[in-house]
C-alpha positions in Angstrom: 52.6 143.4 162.0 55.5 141.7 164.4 53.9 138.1 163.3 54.5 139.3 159.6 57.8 140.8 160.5 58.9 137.4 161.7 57.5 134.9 158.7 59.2 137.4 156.9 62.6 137.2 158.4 62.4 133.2 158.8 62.0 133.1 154.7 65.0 135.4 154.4 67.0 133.0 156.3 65.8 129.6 154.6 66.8 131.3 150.9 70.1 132.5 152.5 71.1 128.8 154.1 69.8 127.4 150.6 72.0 129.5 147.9 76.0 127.7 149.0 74.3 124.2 148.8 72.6 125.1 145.3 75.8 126.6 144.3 78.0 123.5 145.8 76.0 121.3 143.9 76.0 123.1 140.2 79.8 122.8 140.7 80.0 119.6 141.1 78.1 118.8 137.9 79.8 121.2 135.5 83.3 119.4 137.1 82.3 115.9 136.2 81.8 116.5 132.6 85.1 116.9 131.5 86.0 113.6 133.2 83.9 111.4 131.8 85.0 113.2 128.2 88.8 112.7 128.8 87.6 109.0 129.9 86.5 108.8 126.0 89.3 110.0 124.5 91.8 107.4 126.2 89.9 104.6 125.3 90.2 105.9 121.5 94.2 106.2 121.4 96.1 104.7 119.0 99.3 101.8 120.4 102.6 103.8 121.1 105.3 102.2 119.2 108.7 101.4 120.1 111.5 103.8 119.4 113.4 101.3 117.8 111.1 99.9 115.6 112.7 99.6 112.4 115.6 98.6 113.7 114.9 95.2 115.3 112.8 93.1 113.6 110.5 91.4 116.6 108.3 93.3 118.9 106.4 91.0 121.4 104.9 94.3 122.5 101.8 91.4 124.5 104.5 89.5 125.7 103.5 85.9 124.2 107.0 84.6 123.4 109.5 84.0 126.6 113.0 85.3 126.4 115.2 82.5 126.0 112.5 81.9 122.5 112.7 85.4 121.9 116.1 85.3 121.4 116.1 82.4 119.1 112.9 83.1 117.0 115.0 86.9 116.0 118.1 85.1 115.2 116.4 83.0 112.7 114.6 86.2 111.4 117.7 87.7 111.0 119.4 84.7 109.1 116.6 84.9 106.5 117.2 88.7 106.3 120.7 88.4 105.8 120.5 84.9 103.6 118.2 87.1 101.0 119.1 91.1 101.5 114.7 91.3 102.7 113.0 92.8 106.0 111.4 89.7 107.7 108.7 91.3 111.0 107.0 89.7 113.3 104.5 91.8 116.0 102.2 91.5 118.8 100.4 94.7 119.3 97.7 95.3 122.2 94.2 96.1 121.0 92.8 99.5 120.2 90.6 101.3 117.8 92.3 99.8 114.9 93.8 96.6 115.4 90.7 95.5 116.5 89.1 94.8 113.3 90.0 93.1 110.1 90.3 95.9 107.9 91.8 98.1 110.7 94.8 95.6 111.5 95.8 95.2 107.7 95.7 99.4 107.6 98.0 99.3 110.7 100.4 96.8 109.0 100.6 98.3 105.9 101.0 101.7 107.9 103.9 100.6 109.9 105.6 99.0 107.0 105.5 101.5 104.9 106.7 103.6 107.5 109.9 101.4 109.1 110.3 98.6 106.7 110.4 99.4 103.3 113.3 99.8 101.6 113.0 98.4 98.0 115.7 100.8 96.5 117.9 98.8 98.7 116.5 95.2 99.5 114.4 92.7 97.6 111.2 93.4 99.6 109.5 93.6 103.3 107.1 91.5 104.8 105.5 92.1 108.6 103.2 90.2 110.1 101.1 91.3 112.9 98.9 89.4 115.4 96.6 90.9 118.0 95.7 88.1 120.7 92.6 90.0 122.5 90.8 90.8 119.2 92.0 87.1 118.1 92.9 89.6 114.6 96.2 89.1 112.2 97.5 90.6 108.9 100.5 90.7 107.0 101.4 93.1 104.8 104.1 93.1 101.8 105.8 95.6 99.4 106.3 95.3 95.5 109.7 93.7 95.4 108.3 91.1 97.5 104.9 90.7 96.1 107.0 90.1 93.1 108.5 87.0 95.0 105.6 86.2 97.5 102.7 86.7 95.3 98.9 87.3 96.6 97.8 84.7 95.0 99.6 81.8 95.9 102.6 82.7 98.5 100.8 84.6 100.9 98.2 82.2 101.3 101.3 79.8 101.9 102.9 82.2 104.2 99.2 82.7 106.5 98.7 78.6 106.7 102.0 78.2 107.9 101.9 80.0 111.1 97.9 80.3 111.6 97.8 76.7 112.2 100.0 77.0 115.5 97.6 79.7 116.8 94.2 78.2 116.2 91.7 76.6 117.8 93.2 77.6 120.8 96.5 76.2 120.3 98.1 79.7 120.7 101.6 78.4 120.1 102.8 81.6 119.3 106.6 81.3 118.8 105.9 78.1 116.9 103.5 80.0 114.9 106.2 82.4 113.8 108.8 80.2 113.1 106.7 78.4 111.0 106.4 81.9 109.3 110.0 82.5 109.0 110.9 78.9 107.6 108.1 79.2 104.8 109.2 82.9 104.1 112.8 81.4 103.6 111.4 78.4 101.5 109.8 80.7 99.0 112.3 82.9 98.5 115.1 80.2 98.1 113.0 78.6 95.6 112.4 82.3 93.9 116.3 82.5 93.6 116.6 79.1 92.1 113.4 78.6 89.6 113.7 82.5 88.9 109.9 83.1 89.2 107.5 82.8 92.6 106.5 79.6 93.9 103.1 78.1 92.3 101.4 75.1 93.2 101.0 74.5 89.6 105.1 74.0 89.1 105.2 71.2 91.4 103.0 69.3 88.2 105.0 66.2 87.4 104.8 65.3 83.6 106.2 61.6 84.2 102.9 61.4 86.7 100.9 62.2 83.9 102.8 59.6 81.5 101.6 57.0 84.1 98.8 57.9 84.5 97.4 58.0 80.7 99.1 54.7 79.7 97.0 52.9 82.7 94.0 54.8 81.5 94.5 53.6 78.1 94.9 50.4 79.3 92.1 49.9 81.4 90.6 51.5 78.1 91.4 48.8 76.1 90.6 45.8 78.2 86.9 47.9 79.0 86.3 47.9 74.9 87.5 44.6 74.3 85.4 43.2 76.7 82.4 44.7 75.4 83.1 43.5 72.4 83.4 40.3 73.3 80.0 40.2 74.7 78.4 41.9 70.9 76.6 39.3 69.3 76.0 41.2 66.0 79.7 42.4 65.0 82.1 40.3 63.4 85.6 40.7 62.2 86.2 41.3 58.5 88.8 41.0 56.1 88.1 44.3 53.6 86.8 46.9 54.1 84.7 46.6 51.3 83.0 43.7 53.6 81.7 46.4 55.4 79.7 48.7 52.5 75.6 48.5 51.7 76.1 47.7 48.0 72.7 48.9 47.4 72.7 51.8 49.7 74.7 54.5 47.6 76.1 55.0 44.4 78.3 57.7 43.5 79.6 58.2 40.0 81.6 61.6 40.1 82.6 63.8 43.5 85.2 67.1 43.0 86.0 70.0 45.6 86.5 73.7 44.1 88.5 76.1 46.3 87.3 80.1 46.0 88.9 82.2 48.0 89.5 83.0 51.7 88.7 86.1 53.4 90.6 87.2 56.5 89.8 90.0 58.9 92.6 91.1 61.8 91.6 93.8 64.5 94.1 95.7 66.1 93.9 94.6 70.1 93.7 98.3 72.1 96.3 98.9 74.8 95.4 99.1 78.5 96.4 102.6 79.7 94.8 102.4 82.7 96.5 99.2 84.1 98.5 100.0 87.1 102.5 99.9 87.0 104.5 97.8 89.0 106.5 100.8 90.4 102.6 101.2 92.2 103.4 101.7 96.5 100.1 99.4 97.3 101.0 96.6 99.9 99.7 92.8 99.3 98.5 90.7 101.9 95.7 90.5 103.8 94.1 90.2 107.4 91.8 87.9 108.7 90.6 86.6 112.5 91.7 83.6 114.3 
């Protein structure tokens, strides 16, 4: 009985020495869940902007441009601002869950123009671009009034070459790249306010080009025929035309055309009323990787 006694009392003192160190160690598993969930939740926040955002027109928020550039890449923003009453932007943003990706950059673009740019009851239009250097991602964005000037189809295009090519293939000439994209920015819209419509490759067609061009072609034309008819054995020059007739091959006696009538059908063309207006807030653009 005293042997049982004791087993029994050694078992009571194991469980009680056991129960803080099971209880220590549930603790610390419950308390390291919340960490690695706040640790999640970080990496998916979105860039804080700068206060001032709409009121300066640069933010080298990665810090690619130095000072003394700085300085002189937002005075020449400025002058094209001031030289044609527009918003001209430039930005550097870090990466996160949006400007990491194509689509995602162009969405934070058009976001943050819409939001501290536009203006188009008061200016002739907004344009921001936006580079991210860890992604290697870019967009630029654009409102109506200056789609109507820099147009998706052939000014932005324009506008992307002219800074993209200081930035790839690891050139990452970044002030360079902008200024590029102020000076062609300026060139379009000068030659908006002087031709009174957008810049087109097409305009720049010269029609004295093409008058040279198709008297050489007919030229070379002629000297091609005469040549091979020089070299035609079975051809000969006449002097009527009634030299050059089958006498035997067709004879027509009488030949008369009657006129009936004429029958015409017109169909009313249906109106669009689905097509969008151009008082539409959609941004032009659009975003690509470098």
């Amino acid at each position: 009985m005293k042997r049982i006694l004791t087993i029994f009392m050694a078992l009571v003192l194991v469980l009680a020495c056991s129960i803080p160190v099971m209880a220590k160690t549930t603790t610390n598993t419950k308390t390291d869940q919340p960490a690695t969930t706040q640790t999640d939740k970080r990496g998916q926040q979105r860039i804080a902007l700068p206060e001032n955002l709409g009121a300066v027109s640069l933010h080298d928020m990665e810090n690619l441009i130095k000072p003394a550039q700085q300085a002189t890449l937002l005075q020449r923003l400025n002058t094209v601002e001031q030289k044609h009453n527009v918003r001209v932007v430039v930005m550097t943003v870090p990466k996160d869950s949006r400007t990491g990706t194509d689509t995602g950059i162009k969405d934070f673009a058009d976001d943050t123009l819409n939001k501290y740019y536009r203006d188009e009851a008061h200016n002739n239009g907004s344009i921001l671009v936006v580079v991210c250097p860890t992604a290697r991602k870019w967009a630029i964005s654009t409102d109506n009034n200056m789609r109507q000037r820099i147009t998706d189809v052939n000014g932005y295009p324009a506008v992307s070459e002219a800074f993209l090519g200081e930035i790839r293939d690891g050139k990452d000439d970044y002030n360079g790249a902008f200024t590029n994209y102020a000076d062609k920015v300026d060139e379009l819209l000068t030659y908006y306010e002087e031709e009174g419509q957008p810049w087109d490759p097409a305009n720049e067609f010269s029609f004295m080009g093409l008058l040279l061009a198709a008297l050489c072609s007919a030229g070379l034309a002629y000297l091609f025929v005469s040549y091979l008819r020089s070299k035609m054995s079975n051809v000969r020059p006449a002097s009527a035309a009634d030299n050059y007739l089958a006498r035997d091959s067709v004879d027509i006696t009488n030949q008369s055309d009657i006129f009936l009538h004429t029958t015409r059908v017109v169909t009313k063309r249906a109106k669009d009323d689905d097509s969008s207006s151009s008082g539409s807030s959609s941004n032009g653009g659009g975003s690509g990787s470098y």
